[in-house]
PASEBA-1860 file (N, C-alpha, C; in nm, 3 decimals):
! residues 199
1> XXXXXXXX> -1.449/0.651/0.530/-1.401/0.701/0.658/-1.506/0.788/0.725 ~ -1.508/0.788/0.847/-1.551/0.884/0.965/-1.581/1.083/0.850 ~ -1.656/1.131/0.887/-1.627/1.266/0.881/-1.565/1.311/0.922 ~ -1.491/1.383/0.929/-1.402/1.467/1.018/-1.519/1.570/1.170 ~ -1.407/1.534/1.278/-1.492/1.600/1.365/-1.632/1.560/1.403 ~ -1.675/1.395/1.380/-1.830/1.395/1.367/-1.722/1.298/1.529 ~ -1.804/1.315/1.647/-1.802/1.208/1.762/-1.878/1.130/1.770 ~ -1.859/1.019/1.793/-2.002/0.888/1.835/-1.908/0.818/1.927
9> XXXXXXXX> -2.017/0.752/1.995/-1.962/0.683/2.154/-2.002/0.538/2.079 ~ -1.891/0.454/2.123/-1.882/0.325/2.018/-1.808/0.248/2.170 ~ -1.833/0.090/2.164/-1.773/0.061/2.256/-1.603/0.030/2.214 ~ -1.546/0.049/2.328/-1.387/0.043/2.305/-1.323/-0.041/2.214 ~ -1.402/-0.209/2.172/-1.373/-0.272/2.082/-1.418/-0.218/1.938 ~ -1.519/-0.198/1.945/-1.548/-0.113/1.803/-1.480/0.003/1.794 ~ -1.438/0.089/1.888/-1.336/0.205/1.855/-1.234/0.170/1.819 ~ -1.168/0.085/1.861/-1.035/0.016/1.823/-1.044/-0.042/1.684
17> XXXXXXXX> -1.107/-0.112/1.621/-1.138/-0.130/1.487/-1.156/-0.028/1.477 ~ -1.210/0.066/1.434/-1.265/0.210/1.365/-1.115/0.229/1.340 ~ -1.007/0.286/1.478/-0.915/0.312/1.478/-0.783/0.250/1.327 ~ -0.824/0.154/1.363/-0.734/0.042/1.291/-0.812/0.095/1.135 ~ -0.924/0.027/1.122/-0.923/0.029/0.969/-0.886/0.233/0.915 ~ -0.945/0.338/0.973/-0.844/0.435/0.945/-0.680/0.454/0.934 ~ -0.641/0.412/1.036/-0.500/0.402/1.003/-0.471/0.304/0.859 ~ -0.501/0.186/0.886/-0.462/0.121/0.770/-0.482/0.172/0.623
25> XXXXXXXX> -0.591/0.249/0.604/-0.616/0.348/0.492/-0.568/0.459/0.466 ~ -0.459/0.509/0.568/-0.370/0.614/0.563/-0.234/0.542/0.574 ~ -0.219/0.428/0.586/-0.026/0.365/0.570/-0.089/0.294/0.430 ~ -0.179/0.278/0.350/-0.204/0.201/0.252/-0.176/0.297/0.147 ~ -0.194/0.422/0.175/-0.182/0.555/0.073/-0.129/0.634/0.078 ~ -0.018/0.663/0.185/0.084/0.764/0.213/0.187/0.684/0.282 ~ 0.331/0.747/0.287/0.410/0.654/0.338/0.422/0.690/0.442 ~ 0.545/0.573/0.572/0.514/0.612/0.715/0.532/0.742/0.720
33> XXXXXXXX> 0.633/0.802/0.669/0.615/0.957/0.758/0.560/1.031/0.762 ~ 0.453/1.054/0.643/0.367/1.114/0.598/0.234/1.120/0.690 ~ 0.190/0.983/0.760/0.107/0.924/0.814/0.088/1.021/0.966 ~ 0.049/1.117/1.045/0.052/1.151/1.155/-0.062/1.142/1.290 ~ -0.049/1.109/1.359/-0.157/1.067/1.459/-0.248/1.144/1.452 ~ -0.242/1.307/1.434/-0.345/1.414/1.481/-0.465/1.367/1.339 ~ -0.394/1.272/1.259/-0.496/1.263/1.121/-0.590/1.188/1.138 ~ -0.522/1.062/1.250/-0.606/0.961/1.243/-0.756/0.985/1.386
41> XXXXXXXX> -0.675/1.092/1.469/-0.758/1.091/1.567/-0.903/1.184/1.539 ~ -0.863/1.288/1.425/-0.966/1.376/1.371/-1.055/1.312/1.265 ~ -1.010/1.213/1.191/-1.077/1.155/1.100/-1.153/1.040/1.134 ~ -1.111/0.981/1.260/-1.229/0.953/1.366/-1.294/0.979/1.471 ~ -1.275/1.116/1.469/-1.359/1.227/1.568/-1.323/1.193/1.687 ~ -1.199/1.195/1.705/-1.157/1.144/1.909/-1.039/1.258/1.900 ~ -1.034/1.274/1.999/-0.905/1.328/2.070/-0.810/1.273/2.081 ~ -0.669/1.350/2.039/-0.604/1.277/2.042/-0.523/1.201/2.192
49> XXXXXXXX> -0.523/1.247/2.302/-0.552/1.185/2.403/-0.619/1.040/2.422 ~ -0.727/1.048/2.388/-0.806/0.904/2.397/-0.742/0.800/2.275 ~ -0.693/0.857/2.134/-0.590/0.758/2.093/-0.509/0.734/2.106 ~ -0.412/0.796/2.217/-0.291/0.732/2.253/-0.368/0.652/2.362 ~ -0.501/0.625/2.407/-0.511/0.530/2.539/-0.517/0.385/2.456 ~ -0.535/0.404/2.317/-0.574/0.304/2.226/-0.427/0.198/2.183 ~ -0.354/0.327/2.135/-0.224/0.331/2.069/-0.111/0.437/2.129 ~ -0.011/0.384/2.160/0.094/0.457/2.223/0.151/0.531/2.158
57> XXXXXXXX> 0.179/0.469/2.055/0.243/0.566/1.937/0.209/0.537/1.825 ~ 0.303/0.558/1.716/0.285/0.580/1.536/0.288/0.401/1.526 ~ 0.428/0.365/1.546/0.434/0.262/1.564/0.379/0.116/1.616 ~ 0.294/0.128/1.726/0.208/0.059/1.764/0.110/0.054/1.671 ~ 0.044/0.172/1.619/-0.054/0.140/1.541/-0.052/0.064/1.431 ~ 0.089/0.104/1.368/0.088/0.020/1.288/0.118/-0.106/1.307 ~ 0.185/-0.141/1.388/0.209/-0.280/1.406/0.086/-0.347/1.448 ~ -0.015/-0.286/1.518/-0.169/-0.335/1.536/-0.257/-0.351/1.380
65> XXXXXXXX> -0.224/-0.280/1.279/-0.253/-0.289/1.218/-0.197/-0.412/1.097 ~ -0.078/-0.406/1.074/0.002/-0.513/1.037/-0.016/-0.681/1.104 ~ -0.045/-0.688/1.203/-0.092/-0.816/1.287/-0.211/-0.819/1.195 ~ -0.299/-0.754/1.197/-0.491/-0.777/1.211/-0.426/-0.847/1.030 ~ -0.385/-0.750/0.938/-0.380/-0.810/0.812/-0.304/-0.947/0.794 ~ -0.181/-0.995/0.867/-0.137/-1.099/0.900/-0.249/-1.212/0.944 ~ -0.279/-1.168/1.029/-0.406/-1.282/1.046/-0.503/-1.285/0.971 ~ -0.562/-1.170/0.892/-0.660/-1.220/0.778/-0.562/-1.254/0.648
73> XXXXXXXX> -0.485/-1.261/0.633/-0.409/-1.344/0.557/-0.372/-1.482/0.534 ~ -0.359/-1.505/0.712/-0.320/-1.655/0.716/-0.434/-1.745/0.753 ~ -0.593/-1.700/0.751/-0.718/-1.717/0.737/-0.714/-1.753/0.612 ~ -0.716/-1.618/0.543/-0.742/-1.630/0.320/-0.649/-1.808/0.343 ~ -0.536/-1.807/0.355/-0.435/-1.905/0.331/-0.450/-2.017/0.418 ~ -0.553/-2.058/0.463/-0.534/-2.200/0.506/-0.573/-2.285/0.393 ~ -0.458/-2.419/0.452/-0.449/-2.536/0.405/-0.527/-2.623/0.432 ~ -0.582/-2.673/0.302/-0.689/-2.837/0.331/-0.600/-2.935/0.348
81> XXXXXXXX> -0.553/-3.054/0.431/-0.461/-3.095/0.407/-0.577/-3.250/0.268 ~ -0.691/-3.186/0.210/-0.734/-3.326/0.155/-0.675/-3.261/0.013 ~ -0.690/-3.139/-0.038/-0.602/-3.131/-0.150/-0.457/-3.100/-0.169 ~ -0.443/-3.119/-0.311/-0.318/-3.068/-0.347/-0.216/-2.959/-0.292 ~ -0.110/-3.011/-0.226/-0.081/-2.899/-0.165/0.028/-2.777/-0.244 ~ 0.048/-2.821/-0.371/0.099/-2.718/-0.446/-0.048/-2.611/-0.484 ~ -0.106/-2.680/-0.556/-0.233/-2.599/-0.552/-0.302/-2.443/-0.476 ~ -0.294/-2.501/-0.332/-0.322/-2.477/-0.218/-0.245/-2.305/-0.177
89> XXXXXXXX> -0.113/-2.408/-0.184/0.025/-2.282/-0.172/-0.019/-2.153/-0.284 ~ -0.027/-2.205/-0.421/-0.058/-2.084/-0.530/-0.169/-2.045/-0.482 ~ -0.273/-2.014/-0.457/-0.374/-2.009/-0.400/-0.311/-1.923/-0.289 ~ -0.289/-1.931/-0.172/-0.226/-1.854/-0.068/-0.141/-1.777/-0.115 ~ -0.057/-1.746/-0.198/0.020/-1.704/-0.296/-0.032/-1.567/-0.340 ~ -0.144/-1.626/-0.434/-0.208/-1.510/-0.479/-0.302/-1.430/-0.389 ~ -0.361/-1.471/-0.295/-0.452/-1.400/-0.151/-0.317/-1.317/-0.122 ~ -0.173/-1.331/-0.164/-0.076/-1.240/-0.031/-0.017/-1.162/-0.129
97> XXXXXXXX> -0.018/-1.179/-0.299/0.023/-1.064/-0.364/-0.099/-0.942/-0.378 ~ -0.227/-1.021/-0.384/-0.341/-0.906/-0.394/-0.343/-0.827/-0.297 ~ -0.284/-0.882/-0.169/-0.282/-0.764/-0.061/-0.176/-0.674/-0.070 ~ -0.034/-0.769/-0.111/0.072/-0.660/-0.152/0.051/-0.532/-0.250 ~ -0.019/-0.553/-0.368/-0.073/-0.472/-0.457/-0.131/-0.336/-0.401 ~ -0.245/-0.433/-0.345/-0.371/-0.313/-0.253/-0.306/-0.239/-0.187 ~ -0.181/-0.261/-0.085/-0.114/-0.193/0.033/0.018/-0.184/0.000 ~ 0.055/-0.139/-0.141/0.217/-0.141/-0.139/0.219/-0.038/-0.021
105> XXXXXXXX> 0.208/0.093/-0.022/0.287/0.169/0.129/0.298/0.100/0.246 ~ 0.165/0.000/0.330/0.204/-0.060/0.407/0.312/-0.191/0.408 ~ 0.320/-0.254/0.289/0.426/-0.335/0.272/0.574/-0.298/0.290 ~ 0.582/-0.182/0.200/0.695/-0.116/0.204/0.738/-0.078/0.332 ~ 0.679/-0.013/0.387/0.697/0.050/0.507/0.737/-0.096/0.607 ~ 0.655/-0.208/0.595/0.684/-0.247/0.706/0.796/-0.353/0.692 ~ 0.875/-0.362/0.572/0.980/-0.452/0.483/1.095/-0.369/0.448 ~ 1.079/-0.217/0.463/1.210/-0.134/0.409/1.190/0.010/0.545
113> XXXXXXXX> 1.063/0.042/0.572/1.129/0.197/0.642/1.107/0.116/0.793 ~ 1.048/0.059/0.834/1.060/-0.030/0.975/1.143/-0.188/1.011 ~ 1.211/-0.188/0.898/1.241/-0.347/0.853/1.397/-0.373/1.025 ~ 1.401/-0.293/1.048/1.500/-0.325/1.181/1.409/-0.336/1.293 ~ 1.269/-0.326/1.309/1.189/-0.298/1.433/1.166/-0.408/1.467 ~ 1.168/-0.506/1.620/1.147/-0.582/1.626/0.995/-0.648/1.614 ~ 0.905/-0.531/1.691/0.782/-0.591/1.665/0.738/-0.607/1.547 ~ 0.766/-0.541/1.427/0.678/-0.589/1.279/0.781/-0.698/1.242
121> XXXXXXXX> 0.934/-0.716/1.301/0.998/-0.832/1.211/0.919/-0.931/1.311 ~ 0.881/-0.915/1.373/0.841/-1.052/1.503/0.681/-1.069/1.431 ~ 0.609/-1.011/1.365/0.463/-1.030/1.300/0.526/-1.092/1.147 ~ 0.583/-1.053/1.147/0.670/-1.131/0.960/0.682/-1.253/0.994 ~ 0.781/-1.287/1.111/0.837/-1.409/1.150/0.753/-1.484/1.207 ~ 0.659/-1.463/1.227/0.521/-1.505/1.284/0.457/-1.576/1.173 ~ 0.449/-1.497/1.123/0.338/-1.569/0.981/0.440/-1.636/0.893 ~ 0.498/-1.637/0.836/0.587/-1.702/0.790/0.614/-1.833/0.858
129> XXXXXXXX> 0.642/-1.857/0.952/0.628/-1.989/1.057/0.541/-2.079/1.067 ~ 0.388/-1.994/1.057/0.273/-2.025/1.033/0.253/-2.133/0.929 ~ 0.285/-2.038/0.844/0.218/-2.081/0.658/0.351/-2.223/0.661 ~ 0.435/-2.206/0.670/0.525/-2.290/0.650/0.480/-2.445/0.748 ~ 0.453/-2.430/0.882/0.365/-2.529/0.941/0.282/-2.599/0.862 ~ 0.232/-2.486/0.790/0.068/-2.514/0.785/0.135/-2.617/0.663 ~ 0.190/-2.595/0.603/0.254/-2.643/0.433/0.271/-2.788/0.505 ~ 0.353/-2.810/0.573/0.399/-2.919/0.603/0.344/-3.019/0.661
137> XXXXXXXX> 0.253/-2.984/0.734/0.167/-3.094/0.812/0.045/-3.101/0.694 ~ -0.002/-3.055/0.592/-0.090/-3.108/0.481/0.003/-3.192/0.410 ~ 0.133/-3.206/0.397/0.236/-3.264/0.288/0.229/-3.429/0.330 ~ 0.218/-3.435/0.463/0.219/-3.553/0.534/0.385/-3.629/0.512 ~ 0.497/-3.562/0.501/0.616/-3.527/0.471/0.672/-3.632/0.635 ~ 0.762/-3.675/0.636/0.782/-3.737/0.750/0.979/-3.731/0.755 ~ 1.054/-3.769/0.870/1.207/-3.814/0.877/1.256/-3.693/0.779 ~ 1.376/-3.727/0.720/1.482/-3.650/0.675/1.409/-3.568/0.569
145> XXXXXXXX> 1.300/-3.588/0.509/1.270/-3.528/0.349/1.181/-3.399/0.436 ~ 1.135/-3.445/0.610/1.010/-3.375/0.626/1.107/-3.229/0.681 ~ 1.238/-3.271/0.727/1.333/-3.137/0.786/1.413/-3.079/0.644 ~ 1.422/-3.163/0.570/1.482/-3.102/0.414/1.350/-2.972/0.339 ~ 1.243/-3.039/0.372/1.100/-2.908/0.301/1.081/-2.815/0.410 ~ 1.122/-2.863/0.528/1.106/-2.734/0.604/1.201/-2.639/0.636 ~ 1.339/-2.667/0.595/1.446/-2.544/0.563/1.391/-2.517/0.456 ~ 1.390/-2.574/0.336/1.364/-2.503/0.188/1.266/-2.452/0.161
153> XXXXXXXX> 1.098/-2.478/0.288/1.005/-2.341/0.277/1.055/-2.286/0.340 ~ 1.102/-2.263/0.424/1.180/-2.145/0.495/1.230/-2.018/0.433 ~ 1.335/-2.082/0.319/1.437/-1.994/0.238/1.312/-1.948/0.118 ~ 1.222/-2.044/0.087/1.154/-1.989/-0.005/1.031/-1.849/0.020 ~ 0.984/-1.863/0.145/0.899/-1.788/0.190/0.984/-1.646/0.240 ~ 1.130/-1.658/0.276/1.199/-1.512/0.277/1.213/-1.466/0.149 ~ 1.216/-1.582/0.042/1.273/-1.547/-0.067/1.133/-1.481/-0.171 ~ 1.038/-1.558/-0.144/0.899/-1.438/-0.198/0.867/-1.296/-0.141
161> XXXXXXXX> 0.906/-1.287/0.036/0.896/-1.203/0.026/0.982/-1.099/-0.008 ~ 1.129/-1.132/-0.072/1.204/-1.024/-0.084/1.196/-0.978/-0.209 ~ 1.117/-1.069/-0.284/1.108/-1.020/-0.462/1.013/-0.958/-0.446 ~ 0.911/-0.984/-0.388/0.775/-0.917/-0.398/0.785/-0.756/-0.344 ~ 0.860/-0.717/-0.242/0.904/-0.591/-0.207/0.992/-0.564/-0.275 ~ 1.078/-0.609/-0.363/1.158/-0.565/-0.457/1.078/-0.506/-0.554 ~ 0.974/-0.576/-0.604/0.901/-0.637/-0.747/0.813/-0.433/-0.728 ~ 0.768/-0.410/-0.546/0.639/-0.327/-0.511/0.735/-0.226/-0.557
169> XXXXXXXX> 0.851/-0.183/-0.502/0.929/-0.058/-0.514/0.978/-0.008/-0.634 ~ 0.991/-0.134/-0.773/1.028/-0.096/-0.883/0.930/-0.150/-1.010 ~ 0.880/-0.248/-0.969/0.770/-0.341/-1.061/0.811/-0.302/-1.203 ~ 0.921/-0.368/-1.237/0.978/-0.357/-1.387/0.928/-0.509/-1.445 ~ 0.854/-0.584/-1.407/0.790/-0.665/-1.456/0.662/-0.713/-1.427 ~ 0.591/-0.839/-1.523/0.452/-0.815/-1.475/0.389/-0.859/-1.336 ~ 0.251/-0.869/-1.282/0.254/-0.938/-1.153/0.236/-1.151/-1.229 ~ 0.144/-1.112/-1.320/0.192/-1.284/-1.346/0.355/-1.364/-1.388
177> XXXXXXXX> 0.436/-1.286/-1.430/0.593/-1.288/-1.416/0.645/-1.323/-1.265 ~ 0.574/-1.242/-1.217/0.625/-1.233/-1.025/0.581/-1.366/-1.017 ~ 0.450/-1.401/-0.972/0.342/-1.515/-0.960/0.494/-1.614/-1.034 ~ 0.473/-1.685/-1.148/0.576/-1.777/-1.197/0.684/-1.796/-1.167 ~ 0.770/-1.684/-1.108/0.893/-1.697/-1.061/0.855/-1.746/-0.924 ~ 0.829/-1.656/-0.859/0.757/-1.702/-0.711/0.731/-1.880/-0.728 ~ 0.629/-1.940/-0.810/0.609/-2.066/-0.790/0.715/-2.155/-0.828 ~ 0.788/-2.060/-0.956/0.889/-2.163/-1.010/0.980/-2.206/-0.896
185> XXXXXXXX> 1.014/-2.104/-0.838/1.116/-2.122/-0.666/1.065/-2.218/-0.593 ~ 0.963/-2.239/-0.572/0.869/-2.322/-0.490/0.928/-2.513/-0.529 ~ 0.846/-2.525/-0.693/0.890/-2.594/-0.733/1.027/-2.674/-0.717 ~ 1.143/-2.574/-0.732/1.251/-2.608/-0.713/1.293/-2.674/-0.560 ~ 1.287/-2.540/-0.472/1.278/-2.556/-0.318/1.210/-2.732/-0.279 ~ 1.135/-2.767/-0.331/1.037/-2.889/-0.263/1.084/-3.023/-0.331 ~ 1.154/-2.984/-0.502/1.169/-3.050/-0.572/1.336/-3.111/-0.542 ~ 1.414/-3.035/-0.458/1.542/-3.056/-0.366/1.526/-3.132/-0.272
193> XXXXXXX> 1.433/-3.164/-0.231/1.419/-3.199/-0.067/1.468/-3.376/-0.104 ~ 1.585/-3.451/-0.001/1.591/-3.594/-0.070/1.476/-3.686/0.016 ~ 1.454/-3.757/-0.090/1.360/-3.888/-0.081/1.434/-3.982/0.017 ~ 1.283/-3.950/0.138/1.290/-4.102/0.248/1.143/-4.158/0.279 ~ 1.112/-4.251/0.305/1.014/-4.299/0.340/0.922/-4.266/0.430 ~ 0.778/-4.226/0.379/0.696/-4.165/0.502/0.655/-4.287/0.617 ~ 0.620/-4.241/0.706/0.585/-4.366/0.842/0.423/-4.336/0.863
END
């Protein structure tokens, strides 16, 4: 991080990153309430004035911040559609528990102390939509079997993330336990879907 109190003139896009990766290193290690603007604006030497021209509030930031990791997430997690697409999925899988790990406070926070807000449920529901796309058009899945895998990633992708924030807040078991259950669901979910003919 910044020194405290050190100023440098950065252009507005690079301030805005600066901005962001501080915050994110203060919701990654303290929880939201803990987190207060006057911290983030001193620990990158601005006023706090000029970070609300950035960020309006507590909330914005984080949700600016929660997007940026969403999208380097669903980057880590793209699909080849030339391999295996179970493969693929574990693989994306594990890119989204290592971040859960790294950032339980921001997880938490944005799955249990903000979980009614629309903008971070609208960045959840976002990516989730995503990955689930993305699943399906590598599957080459077609007619009734291709709308049967796309309810059942649906339910499966709410359903990882609700163990996995379960798993962050109490972790009474291991993360490769999580990982197996997580895939075993998968398995099941895809392994339901009924057989029709691709076109």
């Amino acid at each position: 991080m910044t020194s405290v109190g050190t100023r440098r003139r950065l252009m507005p896009d690079e301030r805005r990153g600066e901005l962001l990766d501080i915050g994110a290193q203060l919701f990654a290690s303290h929880p939201y309430d803990e987190v207060r603007m006057e911290q983030v604006a001193e620990l990158a030497g601005v006023s706090r004035a000029n970070l609300y021209r950035y960020f309006a509030s507590k909330r914005d930031l984080f949700a600016a911040i929660y997007r940026r990791a969403a999208d380097e997430l669903l980057a880590t997690a793209a699909v080849d559609p030339t391999g295996p697409v179970f493969e693929q999925v574990s693989a994306g899988l594990d890119a989204h528990l290592d971040y859960f790990i790294a950032n339980r406070q921001t997880v938490l926070t944005a799955n249990r102390t903000l979980s009614g807000d629309p903008m971070i449920q609208a960045i959840i529901s976002d990516e989730m939509a995503q990955l689930r796309q993305r699943i399906l058009d590598s599957s080459e899945l077609n007619g009734l079997r291709r709308e049967a895998a796309s309810a059942a990633l649906h339910a499966w992708l709410v359903f990882v993330r609700a163990i996995c924030v379960e798993w962050l807040a109490n972790e009474t078991f291991s993360r490769d336990e999580l990982r197996e259950i997580c895939l075993g669901a998968l398995r099941g979910a895809l392994g339901s879907a009924p057989e029709s003919e691709r076109t």
